[in-house]
C-alpha angles and dihedrals in degrees: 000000000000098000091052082047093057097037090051096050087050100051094044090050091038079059098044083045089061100043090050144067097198131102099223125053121204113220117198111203143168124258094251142122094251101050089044086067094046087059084050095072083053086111100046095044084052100048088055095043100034082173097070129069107197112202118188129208110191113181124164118284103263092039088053092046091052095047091043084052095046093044105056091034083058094038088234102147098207093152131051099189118009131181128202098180140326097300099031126080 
């Protein structure tokens, strides 16, 4: 499991890294077990990219959901990189 979780947060920062300019990538994320490991490879991710700063915002699911609505209908592009759950991002 740890290992999906890590291949899946490389790939899909691998991917943000890509789409965007900026240093630091702003990673939205769901107040749950799973996603707090994830937050847990941030070092070695930066160690391997120096050139990226990873900043999470974890919030609680239906707050997250709400912010993640509000800001594509507004175009605010708070987020550059944002998880649900294990299967959504």
């Amino acid at each position: 499991m740890k290992r999906f979780i890590k291949a899946g947060l490389v790939v899909a920062l691998a991917s943000a890294g890509l789409a965007q300019a900026a240093t630091e990538l702003v990673i939205a994320t769901v107040n749950n077990g799973h996603m707090i490991e994830m937050q847990k490879l941030t070092p070695i991710f930066e160690k391997a990219n120096p050139d990226i700063k990873l900043k999470w915002v974890t919030l609680e699911e239906g707050t997250l959901r709400q912010r993640v609505t509000t800001d594509i209908a507004t175009k605010g592009g708070q987020f550059d990189v944002m998880t649900i759950g294990l299967y959504e991002a």
